[in-house]
ROTOR-557551 format. One record per atom (N, C-alpha, C): atom name; x, z, y; residue number from 1. Coordinates in steps of 0.001 Angstrom, whole numbers. Atoms other than C-alpha are relative to their C-alpha. Layout:
REM ROTOR-557551
{rec "CA" {X Z Y} NUM}
...
This chain:
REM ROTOR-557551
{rec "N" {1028 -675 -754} 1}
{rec "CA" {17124 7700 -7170} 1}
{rec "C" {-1245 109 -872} 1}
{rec "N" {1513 -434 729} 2}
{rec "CA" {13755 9178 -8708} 2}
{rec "C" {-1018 -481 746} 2}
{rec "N" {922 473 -819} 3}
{rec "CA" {10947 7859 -7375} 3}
{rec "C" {-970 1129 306} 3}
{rec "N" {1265 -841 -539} 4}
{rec "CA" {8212 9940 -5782} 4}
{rec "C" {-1172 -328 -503} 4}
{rec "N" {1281 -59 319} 5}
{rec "CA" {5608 8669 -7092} 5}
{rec "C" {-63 -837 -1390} 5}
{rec "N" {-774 -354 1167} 6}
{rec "CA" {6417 9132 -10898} 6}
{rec "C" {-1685 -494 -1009} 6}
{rec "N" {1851 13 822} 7}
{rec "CA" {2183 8207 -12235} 7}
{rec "C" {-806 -657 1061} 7}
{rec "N" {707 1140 -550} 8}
{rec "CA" {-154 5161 -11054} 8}
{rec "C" {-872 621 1028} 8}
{rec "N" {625 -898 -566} 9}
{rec "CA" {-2297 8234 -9812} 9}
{rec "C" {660 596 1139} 9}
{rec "N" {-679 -372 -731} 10}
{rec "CA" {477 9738 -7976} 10}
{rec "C" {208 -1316 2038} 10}
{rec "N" {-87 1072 -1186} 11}
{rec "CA" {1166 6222 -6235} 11}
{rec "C" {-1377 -417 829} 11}
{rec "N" {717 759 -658} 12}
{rec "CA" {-2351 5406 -5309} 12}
{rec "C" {-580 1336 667} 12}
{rec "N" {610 -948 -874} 13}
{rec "CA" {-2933 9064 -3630} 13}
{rec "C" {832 300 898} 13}
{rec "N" {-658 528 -1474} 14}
{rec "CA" {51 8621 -1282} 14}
{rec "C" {-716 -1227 624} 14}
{rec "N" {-164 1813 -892} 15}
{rec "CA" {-1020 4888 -490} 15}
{rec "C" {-1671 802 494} 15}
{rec "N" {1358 -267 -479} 16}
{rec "CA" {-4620 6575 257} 16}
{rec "C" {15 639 1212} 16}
{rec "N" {-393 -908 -1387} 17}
{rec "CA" {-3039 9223 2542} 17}
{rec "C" {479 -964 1474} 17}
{rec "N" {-523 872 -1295} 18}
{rec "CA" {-947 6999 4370} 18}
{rec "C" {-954 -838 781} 18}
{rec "N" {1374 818 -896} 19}
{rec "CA" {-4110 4290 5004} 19}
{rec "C" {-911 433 375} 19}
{rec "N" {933 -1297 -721} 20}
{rec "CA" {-6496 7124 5923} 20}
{rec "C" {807 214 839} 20}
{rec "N" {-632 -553 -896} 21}
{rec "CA" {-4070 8493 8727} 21}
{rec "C" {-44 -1708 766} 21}
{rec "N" {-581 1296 -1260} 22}
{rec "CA" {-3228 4374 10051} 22}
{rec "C" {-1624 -346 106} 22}
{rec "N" {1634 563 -417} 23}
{rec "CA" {-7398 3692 9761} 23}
{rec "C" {-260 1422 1031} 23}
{rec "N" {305 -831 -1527} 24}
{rec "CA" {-7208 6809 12157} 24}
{rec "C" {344 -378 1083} 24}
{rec "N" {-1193 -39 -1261} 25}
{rec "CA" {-4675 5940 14456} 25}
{rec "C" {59 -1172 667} 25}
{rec "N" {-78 1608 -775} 26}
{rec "CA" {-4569 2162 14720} 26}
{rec "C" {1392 -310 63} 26}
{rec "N" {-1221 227 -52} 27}
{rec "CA" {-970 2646 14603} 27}
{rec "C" {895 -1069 -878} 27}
{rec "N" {-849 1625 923} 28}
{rec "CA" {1398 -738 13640} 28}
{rec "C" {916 336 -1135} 28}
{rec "N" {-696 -106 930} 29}
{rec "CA" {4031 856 12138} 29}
{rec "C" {-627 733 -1670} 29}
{rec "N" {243 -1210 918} 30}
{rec "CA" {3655 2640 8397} 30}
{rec "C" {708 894 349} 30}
{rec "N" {-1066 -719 -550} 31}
{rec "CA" {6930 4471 9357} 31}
{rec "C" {-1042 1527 63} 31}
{rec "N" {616 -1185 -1001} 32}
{rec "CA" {4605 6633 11578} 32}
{rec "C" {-709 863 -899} 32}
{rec "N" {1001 -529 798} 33}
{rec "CA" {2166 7373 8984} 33}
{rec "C" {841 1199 -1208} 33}
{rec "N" {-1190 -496 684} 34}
{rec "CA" {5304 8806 6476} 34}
{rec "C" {535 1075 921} 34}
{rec "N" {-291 -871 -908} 35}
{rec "CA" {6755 10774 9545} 35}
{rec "C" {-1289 743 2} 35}
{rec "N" {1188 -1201 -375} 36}
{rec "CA" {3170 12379 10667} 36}
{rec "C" {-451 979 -1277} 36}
{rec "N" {-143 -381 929} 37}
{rec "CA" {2695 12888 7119} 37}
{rec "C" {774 1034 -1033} 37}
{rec "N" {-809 -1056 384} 38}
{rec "CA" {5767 14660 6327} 38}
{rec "C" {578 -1014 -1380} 38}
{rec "N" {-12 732 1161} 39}
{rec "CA" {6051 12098 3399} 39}
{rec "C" {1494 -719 -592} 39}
{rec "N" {-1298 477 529} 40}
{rec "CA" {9266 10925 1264} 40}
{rec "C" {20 -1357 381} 40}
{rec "N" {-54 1547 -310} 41}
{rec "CA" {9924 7050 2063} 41}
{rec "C" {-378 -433 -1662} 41}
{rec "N" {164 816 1255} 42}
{rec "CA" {9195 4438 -740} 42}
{rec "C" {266 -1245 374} 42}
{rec "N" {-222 1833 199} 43}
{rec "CA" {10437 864 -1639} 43}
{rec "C" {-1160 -669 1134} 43}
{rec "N" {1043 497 -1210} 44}
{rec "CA" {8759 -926 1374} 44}
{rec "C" {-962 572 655} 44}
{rec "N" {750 -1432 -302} 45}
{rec "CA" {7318 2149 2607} 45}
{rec "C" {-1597 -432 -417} 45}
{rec "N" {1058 -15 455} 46}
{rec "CA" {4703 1562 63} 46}
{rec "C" {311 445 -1019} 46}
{rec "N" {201 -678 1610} 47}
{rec "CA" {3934 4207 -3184} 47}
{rec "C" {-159 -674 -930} 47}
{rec "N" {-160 1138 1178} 48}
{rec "CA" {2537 1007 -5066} 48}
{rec "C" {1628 -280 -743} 48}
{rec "N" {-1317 1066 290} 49}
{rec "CA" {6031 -1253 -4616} 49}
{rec "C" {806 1020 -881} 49}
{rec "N" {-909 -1350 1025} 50}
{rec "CA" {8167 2401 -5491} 50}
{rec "C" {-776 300 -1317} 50}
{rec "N" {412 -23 1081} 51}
{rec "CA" {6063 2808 -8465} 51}
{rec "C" {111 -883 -940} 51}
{rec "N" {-428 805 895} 52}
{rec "CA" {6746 -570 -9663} 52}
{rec "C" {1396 -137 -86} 52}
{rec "N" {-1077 138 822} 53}
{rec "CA" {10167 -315 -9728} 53}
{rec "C" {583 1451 -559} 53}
{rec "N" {-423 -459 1953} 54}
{rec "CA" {10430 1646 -12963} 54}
{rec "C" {1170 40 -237} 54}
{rec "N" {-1697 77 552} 55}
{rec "CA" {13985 643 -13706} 55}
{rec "C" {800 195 1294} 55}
{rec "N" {-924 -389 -1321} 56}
{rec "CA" {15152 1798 -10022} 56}
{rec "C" {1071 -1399 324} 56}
{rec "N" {-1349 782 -175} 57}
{rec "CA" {17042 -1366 -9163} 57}
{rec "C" {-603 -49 1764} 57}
{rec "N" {139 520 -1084} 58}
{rec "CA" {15486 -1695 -5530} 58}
{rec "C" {-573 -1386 106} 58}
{rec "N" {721 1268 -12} 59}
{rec "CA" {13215 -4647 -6494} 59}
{rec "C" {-1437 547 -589} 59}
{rec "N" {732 -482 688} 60}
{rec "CA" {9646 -3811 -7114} 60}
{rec "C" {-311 -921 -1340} 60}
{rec "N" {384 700 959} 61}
{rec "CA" {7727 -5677 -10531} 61}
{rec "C" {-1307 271 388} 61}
{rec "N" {1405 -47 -283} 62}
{rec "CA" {4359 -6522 -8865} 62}
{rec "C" {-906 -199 -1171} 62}
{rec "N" {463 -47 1205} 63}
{rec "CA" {3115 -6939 -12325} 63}
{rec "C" {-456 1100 -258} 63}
{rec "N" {28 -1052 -10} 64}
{rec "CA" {3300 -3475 -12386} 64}
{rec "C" {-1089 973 926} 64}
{rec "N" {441 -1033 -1319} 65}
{rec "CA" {1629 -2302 -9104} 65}
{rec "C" {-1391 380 -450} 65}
{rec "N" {1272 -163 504} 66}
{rec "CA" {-1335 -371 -9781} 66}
{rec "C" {-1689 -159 1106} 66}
{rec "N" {1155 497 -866} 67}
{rec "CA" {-3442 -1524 -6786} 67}
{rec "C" {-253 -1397 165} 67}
{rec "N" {541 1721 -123} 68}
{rec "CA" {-3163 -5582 -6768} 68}
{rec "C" {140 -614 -1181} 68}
{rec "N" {-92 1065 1154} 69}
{rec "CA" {-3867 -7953 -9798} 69}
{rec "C" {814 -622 731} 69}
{rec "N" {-1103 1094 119} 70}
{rec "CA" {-1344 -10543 -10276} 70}
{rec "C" {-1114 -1165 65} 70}
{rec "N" {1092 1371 -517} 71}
{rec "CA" {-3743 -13694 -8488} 71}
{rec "C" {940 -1418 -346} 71}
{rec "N" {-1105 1352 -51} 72}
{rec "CA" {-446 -16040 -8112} 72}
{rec "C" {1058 593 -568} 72}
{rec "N" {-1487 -248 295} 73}
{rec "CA" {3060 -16683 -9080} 73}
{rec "C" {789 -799 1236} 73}
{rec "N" {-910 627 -969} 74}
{rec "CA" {5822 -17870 -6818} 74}
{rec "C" {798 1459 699} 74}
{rec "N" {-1362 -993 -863} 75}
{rec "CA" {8081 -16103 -4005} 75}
{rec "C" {-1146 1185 735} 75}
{rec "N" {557 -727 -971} 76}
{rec "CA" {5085 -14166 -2018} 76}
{rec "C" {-932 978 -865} 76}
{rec "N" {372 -1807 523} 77}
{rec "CA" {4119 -10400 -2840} 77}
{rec "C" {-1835 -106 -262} 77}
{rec "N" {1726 -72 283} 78}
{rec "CA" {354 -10143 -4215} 78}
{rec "C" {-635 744 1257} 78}
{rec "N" {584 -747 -832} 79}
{rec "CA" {-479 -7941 -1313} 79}
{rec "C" {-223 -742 1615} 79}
{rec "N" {119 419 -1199} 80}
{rec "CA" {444 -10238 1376} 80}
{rec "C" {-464 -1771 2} 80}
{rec "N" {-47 1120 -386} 81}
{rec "CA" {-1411 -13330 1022} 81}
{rec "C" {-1323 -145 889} 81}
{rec "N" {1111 488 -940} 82}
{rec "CA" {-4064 -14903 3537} 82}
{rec "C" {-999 819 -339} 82}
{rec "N" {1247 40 469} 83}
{rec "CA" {-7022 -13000 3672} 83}
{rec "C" {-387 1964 -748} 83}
{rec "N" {410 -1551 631} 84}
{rec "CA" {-6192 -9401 1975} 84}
{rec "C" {-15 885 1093} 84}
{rec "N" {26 -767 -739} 85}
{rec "CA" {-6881 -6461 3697} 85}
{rec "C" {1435 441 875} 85}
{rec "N" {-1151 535 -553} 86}
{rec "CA" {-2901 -6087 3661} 86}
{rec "C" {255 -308 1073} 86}
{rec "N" {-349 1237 -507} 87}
{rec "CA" {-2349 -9179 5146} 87}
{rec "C" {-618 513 1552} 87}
{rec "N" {403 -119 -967} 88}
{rec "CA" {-4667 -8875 7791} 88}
{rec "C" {158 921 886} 88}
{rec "N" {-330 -1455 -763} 89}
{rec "CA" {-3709 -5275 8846} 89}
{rec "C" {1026 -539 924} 89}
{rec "N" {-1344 660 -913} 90}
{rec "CA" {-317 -6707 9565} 90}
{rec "C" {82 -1030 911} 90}
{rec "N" {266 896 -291} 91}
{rec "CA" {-1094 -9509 11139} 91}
{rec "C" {-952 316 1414} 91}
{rec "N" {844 -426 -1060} 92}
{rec "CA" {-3655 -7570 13640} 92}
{rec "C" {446 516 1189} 92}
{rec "N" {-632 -309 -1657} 93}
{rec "CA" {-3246 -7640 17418} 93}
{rec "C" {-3 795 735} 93}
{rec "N" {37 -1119 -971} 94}
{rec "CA" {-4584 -4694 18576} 94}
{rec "C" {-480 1480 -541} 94}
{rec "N" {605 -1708 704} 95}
{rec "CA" {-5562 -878 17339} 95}
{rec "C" {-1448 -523 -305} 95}
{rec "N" {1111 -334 868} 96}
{rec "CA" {-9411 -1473 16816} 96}
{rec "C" {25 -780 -1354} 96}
{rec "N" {-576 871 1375} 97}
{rec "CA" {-8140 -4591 14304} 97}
{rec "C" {507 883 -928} 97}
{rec "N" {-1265 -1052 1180} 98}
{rec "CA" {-5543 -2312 12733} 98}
{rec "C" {-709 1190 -917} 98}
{rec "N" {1273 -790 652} 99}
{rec "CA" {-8331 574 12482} 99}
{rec "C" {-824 -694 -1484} 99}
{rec "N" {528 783 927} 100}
{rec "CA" {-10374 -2030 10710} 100}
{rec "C" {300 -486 -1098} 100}
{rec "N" {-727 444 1298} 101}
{rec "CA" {-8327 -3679 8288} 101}
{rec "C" {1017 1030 -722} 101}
{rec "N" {-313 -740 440} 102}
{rec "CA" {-6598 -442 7673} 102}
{rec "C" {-1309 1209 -1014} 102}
{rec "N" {1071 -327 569} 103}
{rec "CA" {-10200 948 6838} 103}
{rec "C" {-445 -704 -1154} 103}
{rec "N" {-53 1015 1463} 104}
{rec "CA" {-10369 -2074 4172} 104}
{rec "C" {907 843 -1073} 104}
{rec "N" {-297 -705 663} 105}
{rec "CA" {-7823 -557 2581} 105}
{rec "C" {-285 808 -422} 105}
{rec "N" {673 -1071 903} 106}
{rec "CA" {-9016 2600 2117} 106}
{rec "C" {-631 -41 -825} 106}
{rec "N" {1198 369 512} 107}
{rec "CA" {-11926 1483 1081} 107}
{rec "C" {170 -740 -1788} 107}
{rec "N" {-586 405 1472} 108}
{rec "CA" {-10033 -515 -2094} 108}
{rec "C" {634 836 -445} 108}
{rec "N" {-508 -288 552} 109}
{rec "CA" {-7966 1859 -2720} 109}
{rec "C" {-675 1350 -548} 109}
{rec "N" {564 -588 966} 110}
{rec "CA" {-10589 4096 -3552} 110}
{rec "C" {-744 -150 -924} 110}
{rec "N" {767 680 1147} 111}
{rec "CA" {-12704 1868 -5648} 111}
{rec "C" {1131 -485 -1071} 111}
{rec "N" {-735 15 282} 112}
{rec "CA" {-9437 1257 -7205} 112}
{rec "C" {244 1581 -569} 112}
{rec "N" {159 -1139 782} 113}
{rec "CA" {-8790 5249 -8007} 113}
{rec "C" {-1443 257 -368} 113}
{rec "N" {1457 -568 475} 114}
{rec "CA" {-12664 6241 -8726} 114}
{rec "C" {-570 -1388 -1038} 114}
{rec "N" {554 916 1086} 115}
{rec "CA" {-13403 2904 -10753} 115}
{rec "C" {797 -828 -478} 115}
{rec "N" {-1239 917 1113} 116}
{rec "CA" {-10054 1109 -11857} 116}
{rec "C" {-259 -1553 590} 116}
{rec "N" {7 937 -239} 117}
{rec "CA" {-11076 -1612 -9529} 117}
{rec "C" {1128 -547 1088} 117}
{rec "N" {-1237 -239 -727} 118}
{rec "CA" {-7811 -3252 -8531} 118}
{rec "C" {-349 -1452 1133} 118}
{rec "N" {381 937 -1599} 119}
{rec "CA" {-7624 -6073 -5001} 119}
{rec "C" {483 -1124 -951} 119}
């Protein structure tokens, strides 16, 4: 399989689309955001994860991802630990939460494309 999002640029202007539409909506799933979107799926229906895997095996290389530094090592994904915008999205109980911590995102992932500043 080819990936969709083939340039670090490519991946972080899907992942912008998609978290602009869920900081609209409040909506839990991403799914939804990909459907309303019209959008191809990706490795954990995230453009990052599909961008890091490079060698197509169905495992991303968070090393790779062009929106989270590598903070830790061990078994748990750079994106989901205590505290990141991520984290907290998922983790949120009700739409104005989801709004909110989906608005975090945005918010990194454009200081992230416009200044190379990664979470």
């Amino acid at each position: 399989m080819t990936p969709s999002t083939r340039t670090e640029e490519d991946a972080l202007d899907k992942c912008l689309s998609i978290w602009q539409f869920l900081a609209e909506t409040g909506v839990r799933a991403k799914g939804e955001a990909y459907n309303a979107l019209n959008l191809r799926y990706d490795l954990h229906s995230c453009p990052c994860c599909e961008y890091s895997d490079r060698d197509n095996t169905g495992h991303q290389d968070c090393s790779r991802c062009p929106l989270w530094e590598q903070k830790k090592s061990g078994d748990h994904l750079m994106c989901t630990y205590e505290g990141s915008p991520y984290a907290d999205w998922e983790t949120a109980l009700n739409t104005a939460d989801r709004k909110h911590h989906a608005q975090r995102m945005v918010a990194a992932i454009e200081r992230c494309i416009h200044m190379g500043e990664k979470l």
